[in-house]
VEXSEVO-306396 format. One record per residue: x, y, z of N, C-alpha, C in turn; residue in one letter. Coordinates in nm, 3 decimals. Example, Ala and Ser with C-alpha at 12.3 -4.5 7.8 and 13.67 -1.06 7.14 Angstrom:
BEGIN
node n_px=1.319 n_py=-0.569 n_pz=0.780 ca_px=1.230 ca_py=-0.450 ca_pz=0.780 c_px=1.320 c_py=-0.330 c_pz=0.780 resn=A
node n_px=1.285 n_py=-0.225 n_pz=0.708 ca_px=1.367 ca_py=-0.106 ca_pz=0.714 c_px=1.290 c_py=0.003 c_pz=0.787 resn=S
***
This chain:
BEGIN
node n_px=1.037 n_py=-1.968 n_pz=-0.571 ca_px=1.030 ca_py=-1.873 ca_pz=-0.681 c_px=0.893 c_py=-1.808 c_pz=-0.686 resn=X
node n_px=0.867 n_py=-1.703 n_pz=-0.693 ca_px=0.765 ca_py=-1.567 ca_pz=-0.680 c_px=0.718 c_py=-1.558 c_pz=-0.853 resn=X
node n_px=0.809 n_py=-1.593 n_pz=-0.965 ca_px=0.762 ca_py=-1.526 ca_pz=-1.102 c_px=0.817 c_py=-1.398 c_pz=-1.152 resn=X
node n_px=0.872 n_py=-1.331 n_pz=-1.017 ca_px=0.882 ca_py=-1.213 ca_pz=-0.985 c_px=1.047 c_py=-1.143 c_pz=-1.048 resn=X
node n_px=1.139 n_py=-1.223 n_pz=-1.017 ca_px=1.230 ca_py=-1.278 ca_pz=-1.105 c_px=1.265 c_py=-1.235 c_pz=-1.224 resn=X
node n_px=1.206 n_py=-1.240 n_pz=-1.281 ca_px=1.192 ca_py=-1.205 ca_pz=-1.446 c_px=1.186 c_py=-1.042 c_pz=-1.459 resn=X
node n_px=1.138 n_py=-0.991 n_pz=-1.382 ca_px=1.147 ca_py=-0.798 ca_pz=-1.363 c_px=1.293 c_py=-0.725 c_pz=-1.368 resn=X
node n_px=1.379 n_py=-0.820 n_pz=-1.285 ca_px=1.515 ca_py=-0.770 ca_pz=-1.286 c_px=1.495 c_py=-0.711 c_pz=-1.079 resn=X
node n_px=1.637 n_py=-0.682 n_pz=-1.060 ca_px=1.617 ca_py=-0.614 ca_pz=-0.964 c_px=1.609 c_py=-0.718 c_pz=-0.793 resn=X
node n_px=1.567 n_py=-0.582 n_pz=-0.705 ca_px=1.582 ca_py=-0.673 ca_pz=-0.598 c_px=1.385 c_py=-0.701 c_pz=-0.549 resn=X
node n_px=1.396 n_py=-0.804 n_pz=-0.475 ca_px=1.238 ca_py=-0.855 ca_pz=-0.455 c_px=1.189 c_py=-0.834 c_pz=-0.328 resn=X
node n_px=1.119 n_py=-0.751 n_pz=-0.205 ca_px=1.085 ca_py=-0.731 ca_pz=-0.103 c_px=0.958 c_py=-0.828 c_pz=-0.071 resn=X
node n_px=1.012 n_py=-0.900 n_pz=0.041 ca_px=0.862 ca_py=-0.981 ca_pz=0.138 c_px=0.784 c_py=-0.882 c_pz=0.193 resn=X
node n_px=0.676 n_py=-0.917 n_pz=0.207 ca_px=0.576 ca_py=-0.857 ca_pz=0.325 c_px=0.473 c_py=-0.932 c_pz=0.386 resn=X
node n_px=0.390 n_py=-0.942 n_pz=0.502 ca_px=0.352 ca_py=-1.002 ca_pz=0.538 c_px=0.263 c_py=-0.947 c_pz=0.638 resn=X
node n_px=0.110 n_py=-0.985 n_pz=0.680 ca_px=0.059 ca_py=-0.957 ca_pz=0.749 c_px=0.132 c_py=-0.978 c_pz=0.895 resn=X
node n_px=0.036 n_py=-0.886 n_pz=1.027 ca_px=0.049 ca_py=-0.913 ca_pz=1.159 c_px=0.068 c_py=-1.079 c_pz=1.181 resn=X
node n_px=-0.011 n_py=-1.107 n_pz=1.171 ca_px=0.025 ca_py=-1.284 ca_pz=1.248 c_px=0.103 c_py=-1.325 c_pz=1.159 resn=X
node n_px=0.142 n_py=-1.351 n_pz=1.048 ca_px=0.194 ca_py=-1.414 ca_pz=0.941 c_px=0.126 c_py=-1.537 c_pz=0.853 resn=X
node n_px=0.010 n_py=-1.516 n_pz=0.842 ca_px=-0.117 ca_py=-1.607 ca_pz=0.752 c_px=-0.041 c_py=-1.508 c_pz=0.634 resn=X
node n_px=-0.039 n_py=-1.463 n_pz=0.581 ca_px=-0.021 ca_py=-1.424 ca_pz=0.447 c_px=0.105 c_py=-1.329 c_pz=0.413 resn=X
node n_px=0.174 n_py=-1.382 n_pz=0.346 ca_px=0.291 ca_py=-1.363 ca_pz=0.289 c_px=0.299 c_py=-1.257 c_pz=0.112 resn=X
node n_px=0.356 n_py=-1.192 n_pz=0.134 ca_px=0.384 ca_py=-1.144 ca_pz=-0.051 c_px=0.491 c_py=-1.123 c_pz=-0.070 resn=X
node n_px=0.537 n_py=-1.096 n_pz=-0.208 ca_px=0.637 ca_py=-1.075 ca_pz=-0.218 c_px=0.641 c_py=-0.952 c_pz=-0.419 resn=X
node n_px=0.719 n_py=-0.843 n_pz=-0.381 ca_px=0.701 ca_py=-0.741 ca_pz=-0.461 c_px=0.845 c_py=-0.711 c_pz=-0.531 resn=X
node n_px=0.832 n_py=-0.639 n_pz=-0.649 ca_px=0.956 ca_py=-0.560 ca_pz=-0.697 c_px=0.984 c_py=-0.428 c_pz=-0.656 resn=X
node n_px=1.131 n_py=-0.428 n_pz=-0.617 ca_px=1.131 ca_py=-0.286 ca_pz=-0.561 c_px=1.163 c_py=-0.158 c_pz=-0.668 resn=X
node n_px=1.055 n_py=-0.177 n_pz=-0.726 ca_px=1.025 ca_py=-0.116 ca_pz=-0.866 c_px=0.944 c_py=0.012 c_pz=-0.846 resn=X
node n_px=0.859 n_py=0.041 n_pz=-0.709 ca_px=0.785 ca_py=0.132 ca_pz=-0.694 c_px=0.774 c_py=0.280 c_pz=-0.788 resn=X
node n_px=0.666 n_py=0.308 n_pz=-0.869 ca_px=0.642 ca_py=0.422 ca_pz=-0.910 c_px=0.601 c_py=0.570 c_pz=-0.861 resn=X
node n_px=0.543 n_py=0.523 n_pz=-0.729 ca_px=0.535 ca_py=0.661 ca_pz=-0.664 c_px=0.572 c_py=0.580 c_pz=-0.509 resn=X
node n_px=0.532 n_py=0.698 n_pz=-0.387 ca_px=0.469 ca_py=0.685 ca_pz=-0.261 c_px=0.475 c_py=0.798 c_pz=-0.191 resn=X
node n_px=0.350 n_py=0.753 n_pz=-0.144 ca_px=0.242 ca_py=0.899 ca_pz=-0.058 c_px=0.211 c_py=0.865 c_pz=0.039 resn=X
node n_px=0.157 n_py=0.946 n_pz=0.143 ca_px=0.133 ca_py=0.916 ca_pz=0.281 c_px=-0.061 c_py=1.024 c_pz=0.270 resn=X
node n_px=-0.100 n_py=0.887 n_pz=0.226 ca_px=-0.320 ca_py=0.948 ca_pz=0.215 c_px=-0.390 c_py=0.994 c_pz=0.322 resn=X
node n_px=-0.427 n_py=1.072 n_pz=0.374 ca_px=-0.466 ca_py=1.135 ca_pz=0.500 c_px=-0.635 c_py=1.082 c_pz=0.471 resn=X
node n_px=-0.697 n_py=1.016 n_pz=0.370 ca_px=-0.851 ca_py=1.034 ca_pz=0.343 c_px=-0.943 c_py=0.943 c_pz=0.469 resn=X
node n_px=-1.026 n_py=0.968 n_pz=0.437 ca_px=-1.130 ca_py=0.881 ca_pz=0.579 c_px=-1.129 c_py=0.733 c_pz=0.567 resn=X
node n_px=-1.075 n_py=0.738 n_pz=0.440 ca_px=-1.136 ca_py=0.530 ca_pz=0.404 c_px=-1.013 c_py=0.499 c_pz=0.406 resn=X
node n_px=-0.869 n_py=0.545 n_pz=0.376 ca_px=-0.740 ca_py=0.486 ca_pz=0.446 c_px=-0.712 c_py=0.508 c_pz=0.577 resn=X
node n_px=-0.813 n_py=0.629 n_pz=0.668 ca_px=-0.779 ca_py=0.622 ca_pz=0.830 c_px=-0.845 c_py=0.540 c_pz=0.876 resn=X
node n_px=-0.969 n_py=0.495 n_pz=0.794 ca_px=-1.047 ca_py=0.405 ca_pz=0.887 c_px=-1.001 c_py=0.272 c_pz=0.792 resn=X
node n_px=-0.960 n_py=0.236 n_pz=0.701 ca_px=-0.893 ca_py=0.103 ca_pz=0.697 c_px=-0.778 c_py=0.038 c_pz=0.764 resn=X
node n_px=-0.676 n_py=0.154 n_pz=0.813 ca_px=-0.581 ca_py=0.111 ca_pz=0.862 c_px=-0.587 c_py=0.162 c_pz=1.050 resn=X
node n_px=-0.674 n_py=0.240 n_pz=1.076 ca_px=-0.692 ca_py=0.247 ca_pz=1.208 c_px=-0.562 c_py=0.369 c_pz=1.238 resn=X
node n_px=-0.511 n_py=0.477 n_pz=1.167 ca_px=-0.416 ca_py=0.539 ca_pz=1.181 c_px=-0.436 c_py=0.661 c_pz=1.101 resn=X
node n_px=-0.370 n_py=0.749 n_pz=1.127 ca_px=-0.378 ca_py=0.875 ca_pz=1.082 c_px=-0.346 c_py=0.919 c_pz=0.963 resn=X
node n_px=-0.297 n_py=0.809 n_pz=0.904 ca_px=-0.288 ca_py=0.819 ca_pz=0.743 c_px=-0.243 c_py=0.682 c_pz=0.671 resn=X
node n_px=-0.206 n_py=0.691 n_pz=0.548 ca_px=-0.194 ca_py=0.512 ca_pz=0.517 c_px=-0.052 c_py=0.572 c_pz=0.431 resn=X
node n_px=0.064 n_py=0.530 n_pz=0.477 ca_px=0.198 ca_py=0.565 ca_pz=0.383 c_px=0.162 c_py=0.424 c_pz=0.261 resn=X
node n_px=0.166 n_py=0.410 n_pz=0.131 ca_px=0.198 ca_py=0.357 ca_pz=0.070 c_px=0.245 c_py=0.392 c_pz=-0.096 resn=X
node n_px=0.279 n_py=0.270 n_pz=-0.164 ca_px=0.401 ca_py=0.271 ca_pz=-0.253 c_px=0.297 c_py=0.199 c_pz=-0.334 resn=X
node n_px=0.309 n_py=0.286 n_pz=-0.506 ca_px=0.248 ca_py=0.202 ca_pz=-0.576 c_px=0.349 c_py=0.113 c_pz=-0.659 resn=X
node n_px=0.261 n_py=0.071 n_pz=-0.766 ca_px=0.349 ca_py=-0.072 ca_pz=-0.846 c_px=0.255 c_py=-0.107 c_pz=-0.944 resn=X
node n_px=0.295 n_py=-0.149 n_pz=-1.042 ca_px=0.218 ca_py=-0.262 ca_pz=-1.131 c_px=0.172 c_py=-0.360 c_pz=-1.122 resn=X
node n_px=0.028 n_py=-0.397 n_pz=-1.116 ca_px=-0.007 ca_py=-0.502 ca_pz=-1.037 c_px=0.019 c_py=-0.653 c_pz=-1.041 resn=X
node n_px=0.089 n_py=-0.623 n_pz=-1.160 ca_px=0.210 ca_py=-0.779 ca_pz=-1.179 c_px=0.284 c_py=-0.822 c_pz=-1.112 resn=X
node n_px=0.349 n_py=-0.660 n_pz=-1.055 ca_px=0.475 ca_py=-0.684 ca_pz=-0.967 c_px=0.468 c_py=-0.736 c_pz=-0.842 resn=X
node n_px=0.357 n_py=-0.774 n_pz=-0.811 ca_px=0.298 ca_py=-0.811 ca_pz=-0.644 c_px=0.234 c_py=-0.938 c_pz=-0.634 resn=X
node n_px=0.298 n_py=-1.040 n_pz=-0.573 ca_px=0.235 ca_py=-1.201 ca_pz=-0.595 c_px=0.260 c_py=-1.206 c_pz=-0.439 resn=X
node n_px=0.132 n_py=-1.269 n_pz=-0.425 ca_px=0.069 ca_py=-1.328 ca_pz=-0.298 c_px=0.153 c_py=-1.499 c_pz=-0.255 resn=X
node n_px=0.240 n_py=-1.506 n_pz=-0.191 ca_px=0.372 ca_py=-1.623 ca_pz=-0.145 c_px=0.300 c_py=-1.726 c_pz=-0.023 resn=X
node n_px=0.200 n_py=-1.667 n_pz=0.005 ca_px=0.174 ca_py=-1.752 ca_pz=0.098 c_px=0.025 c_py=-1.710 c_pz=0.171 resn=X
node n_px=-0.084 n_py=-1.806 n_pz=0.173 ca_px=-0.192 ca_py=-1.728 ca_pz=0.232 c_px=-0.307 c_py=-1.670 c_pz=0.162 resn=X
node n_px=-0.292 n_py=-1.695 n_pz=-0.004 ca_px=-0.355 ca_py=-1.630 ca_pz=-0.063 c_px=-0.525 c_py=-1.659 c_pz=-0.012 resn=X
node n_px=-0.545 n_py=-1.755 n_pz=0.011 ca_px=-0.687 ca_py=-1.839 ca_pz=0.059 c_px=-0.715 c_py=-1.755 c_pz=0.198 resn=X
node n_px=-0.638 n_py=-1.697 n_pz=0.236 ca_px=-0.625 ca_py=-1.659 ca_pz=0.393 c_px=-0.668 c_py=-1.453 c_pz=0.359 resn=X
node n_px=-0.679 n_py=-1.434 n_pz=0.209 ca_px=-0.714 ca_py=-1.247 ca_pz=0.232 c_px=-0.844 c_py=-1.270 c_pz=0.190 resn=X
node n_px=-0.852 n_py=-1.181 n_pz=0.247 ca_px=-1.020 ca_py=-1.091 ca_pz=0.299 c_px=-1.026 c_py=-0.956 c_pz=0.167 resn=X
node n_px=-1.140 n_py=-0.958 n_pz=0.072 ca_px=-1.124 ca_py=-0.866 ca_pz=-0.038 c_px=-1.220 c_py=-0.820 c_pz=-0.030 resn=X
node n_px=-1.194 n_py=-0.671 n_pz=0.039 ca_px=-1.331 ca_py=-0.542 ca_pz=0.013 c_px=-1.321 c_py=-0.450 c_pz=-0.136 resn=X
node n_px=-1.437 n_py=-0.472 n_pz=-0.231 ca_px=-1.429 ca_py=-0.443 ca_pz=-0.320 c_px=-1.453 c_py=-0.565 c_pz=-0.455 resn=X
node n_px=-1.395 n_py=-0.511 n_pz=-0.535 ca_px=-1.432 ca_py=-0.586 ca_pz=-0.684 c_px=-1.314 c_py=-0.588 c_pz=-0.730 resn=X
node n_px=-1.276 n_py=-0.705 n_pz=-0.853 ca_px=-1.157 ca_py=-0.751 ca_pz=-0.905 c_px=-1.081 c_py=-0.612 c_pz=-0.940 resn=X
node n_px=-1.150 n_py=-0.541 n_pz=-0.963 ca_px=-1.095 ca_py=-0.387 ca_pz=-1.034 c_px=-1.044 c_py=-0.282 c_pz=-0.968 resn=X
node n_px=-1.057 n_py=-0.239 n_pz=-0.844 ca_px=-1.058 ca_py=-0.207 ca_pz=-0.749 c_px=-1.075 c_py=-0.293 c_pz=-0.608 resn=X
node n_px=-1.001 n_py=-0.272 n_pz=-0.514 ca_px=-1.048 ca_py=-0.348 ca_pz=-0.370 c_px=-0.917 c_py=-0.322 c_pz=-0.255 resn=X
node n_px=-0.957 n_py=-0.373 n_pz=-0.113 ca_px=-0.876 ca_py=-0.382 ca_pz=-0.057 c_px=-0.829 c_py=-0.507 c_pz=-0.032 resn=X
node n_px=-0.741 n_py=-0.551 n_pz=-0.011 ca_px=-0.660 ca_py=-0.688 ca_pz=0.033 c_px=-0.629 c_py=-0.668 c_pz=0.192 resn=X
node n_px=-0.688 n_py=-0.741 n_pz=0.269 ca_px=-0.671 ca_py=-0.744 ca_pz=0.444 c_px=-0.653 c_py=-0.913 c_pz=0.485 resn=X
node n_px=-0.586 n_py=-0.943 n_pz=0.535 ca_px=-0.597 ca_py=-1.074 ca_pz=0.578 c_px=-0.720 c_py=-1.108 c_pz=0.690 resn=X
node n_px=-0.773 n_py=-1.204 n_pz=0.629 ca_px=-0.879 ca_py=-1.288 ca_pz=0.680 c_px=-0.843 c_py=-1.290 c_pz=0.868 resn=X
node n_px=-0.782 n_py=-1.317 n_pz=0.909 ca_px=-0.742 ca_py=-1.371 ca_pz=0.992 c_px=-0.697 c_py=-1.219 c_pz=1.162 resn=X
node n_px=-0.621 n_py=-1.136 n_pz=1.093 ca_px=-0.568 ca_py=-1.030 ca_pz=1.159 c_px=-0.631 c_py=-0.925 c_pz=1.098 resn=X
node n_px=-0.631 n_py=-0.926 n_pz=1.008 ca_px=-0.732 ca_py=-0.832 ca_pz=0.938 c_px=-0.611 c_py=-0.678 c_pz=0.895 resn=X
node n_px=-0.512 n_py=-0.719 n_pz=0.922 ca_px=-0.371 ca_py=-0.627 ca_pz=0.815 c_px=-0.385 c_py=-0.620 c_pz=0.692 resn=X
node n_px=-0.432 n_py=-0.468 n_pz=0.666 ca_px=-0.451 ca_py=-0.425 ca_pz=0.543 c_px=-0.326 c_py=-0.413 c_pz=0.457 resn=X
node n_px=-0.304 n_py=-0.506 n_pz=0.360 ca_px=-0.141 ca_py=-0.552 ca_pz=0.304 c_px=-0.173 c_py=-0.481 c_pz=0.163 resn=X
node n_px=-0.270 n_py=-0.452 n_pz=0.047 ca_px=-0.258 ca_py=-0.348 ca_pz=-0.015 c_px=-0.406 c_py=-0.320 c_pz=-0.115 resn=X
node n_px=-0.357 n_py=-0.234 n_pz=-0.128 ca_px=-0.509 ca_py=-0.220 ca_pz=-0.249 c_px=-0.533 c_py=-0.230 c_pz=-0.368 resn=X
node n_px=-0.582 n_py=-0.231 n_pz=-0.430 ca_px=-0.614 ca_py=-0.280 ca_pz=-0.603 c_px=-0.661 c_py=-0.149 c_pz=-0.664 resn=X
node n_px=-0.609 n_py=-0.056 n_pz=-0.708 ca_px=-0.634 ca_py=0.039 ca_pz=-0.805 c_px=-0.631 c_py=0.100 c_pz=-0.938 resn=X
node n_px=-0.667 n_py=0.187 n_pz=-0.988 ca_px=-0.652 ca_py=0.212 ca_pz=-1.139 c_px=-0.733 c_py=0.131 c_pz=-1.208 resn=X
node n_px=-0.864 n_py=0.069 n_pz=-1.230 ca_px=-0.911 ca_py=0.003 ca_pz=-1.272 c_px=-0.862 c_py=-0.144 c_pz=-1.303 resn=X
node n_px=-0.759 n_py=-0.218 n_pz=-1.188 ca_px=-0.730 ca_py=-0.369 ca_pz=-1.102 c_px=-0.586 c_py=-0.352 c_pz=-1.173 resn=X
node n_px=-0.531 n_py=-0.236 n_pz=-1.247 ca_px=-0.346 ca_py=-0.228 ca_pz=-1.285 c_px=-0.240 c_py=-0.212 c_pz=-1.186 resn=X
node n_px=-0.291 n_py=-0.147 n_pz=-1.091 ca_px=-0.209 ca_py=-0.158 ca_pz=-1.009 c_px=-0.210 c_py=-0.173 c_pz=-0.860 resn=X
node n_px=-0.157 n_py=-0.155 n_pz=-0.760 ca_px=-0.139 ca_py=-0.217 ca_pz=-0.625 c_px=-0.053 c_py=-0.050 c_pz=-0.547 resn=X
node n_px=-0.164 n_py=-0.054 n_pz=-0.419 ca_px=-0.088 ca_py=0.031 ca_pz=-0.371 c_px=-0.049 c_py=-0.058 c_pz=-0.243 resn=X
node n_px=0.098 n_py=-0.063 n_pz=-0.211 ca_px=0.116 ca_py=-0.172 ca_pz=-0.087 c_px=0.136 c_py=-0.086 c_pz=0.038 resn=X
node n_px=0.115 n_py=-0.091 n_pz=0.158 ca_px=0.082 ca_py=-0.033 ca_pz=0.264 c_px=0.243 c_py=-0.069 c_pz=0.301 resn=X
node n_px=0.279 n_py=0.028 n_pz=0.312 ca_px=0.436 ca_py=0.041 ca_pz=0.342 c_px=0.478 c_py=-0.044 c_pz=0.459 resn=X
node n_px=0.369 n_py=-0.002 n_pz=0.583 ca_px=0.420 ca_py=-0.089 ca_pz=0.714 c_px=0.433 c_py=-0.253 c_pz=0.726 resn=X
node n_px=0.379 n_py=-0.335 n_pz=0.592 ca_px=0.376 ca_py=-0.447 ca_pz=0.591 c_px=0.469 c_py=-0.452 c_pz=0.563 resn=X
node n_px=0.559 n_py=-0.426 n_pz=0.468 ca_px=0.669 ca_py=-0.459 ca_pz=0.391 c_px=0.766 c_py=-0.483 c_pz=0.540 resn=X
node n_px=0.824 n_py=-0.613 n_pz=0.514 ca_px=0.950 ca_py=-0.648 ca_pz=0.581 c_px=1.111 c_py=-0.671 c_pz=0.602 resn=X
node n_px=1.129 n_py=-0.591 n_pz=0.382 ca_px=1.210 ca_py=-0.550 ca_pz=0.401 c_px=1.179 c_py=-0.396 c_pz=0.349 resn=X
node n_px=1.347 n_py=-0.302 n_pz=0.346 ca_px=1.310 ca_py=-0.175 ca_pz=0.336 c_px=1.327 c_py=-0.150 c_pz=0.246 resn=X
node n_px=1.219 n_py=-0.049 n_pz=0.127 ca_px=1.197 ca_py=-0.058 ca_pz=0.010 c_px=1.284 c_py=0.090 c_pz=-0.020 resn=X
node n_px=1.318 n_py=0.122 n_pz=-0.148 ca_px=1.441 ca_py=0.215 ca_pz=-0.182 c_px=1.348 c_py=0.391 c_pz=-0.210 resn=X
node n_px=1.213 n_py=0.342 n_pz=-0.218 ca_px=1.128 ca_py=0.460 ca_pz=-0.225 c_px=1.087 c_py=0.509 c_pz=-0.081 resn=X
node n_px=1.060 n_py=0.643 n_pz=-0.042 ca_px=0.982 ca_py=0.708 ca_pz=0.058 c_px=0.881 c_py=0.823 c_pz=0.002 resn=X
node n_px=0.804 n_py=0.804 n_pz=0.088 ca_px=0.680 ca_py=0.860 ca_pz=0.049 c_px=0.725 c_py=0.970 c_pz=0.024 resn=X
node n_px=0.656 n_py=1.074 n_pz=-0.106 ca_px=0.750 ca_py=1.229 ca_pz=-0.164 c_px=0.606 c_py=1.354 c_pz=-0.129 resn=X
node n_px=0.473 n_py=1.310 n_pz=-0.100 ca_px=0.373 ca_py=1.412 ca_pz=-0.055 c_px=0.271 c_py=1.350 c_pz=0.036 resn=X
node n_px=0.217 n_py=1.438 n_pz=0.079 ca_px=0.084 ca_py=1.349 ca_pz=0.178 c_px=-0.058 c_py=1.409 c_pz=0.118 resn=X
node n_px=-0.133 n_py=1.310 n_pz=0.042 ca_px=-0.255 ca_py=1.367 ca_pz=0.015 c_px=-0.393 c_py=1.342 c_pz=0.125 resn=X
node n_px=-0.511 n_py=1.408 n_pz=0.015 ca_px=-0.589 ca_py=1.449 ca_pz=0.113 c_px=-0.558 c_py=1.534 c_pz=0.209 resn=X
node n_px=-0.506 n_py=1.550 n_pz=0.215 ca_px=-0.469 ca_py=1.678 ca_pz=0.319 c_px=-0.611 c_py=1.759 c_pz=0.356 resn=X
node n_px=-0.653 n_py=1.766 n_pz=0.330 ca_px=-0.807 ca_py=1.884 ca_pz=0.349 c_px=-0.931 c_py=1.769 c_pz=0.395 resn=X
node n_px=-0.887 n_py=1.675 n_pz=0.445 ca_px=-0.995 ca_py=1.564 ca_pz=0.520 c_px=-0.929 c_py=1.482 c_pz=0.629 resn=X
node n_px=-0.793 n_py=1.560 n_pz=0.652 ca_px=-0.689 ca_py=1.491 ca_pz=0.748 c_px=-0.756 c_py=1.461 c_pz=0.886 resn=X
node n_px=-0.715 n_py=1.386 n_pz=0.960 ca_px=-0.767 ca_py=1.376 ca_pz=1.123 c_px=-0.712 c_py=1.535 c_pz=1.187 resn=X
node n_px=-0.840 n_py=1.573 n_pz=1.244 ca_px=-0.781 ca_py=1.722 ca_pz=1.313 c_px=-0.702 c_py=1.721 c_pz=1.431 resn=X
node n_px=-0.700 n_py=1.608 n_pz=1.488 ca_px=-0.588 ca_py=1.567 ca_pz=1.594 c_px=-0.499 c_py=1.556 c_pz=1.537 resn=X
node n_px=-0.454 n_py=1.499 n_pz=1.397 ca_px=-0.278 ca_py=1.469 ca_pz=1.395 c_px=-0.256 c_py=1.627 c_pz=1.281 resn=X
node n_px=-0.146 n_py=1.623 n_pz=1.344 ca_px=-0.035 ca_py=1.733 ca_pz=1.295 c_px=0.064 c_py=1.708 c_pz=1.205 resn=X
node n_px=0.087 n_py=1.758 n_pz=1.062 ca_px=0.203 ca_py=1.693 ca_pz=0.975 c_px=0.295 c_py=1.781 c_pz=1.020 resn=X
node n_px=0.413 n_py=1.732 n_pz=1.101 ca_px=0.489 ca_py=1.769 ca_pz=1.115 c_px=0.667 c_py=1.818 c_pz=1.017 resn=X
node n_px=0.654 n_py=1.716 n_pz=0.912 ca_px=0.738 ca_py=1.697 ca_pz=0.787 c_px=0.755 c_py=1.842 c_pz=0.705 resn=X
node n_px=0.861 n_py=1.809 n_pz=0.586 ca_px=0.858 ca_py=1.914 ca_pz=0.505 c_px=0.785 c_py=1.869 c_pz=0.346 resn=X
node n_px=0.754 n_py=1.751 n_pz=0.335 ca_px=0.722 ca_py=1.742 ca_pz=0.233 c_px=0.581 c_py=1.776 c_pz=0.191 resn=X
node n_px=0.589 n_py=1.801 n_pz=0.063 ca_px=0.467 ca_py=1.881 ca_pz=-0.008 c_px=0.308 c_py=1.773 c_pz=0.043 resn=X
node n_px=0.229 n_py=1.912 n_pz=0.036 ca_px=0.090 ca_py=1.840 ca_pz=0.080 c_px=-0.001 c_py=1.909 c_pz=0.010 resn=X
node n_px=-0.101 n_py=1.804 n_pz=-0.037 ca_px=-0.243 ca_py=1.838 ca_pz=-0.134 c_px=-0.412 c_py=1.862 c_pz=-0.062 resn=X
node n_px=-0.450 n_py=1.949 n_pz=-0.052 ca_px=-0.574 ca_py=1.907 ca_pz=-0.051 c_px=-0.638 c_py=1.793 c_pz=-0.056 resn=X
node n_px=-0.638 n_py=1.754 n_pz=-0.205 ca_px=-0.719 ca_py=1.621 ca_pz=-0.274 c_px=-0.564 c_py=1.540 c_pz=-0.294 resn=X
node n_px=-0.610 n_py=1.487 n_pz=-0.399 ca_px=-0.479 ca_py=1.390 ca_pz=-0.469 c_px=-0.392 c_py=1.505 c_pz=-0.545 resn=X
node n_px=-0.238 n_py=1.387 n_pz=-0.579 ca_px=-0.162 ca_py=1.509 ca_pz=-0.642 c_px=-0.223 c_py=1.557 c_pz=-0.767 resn=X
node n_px=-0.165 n_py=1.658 n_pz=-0.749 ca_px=-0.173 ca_py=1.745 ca_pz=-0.894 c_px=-0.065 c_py=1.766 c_pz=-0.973 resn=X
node n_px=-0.040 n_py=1.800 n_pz=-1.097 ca_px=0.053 ca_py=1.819 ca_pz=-1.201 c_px=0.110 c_py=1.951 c_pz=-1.138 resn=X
node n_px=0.235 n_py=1.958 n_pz=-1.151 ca_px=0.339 ca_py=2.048 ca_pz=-1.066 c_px=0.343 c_py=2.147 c_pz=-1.220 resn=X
***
């Protein structure tokens, strides 16, 4: 049992590369974006970071917790495992919520990413090929 339970709904695992650290989330997601900025290309080693936010309740650490690596402060930070160093999610909004890095997730979550921000600091090698809407900075009010 996760705690997790009590939300209603269905519950998605995720888990770093080697499998030192385990989570487990509600597939409750409030947004997801695909961040083109310099500190999600260079955290995740990729051309952008797809992830799904959440309430940071909704996200309990199942296995491994002793095993993540935390860049940042209780309020903000990243969560990477110690070990592989798989950036599994981040701590934002002043520590409310969790953005989870989509590629960890091991099962498939009912949200897809709906814009790609940063856009205007993107890697000039990759090309968005997609139709979905893209920002400069972060979204903006439509």
């Amino acid at each position: 049992m996760t705690g997790l339970e009590k939300t209603g709904g269905r519950i998605l695992a995720g888990k770093c590369l080697c499998g030192a650290v385990h989570y487990a989330v509600a597939d409750q997601f409030a947004y997801a974006l695909n961040c083109h900025c310099s500190n999600c290309r260079r955290a995740t080693g990729s051309a952008f970071k797809p992830f799904a936010g959440i309430q940071r309740e909704k996200l309990v650490v199942t296995k491994g917790e002793g095993d993540l690596m935390v860049f940042g402060d209780r309020y903000g930070h990243d969560a990477h495992c110690r070990t592989c160093g798989s950036l599994l999610y981040s701590v934002v909004r002043d520590g409310a919520w969790v953005h989870v890095t989509m590629g960890t997730l091991v099962d498939d979550p009912s949200i897809r990413p709906k814009a790609h921000i940063f856009v205007g600091s993107k890697a000039r090698w990759f090309a968005i090929t997609d139709d979905l809407r893209q920002y400069q900075e972060h979204v903006t009010a439509d």
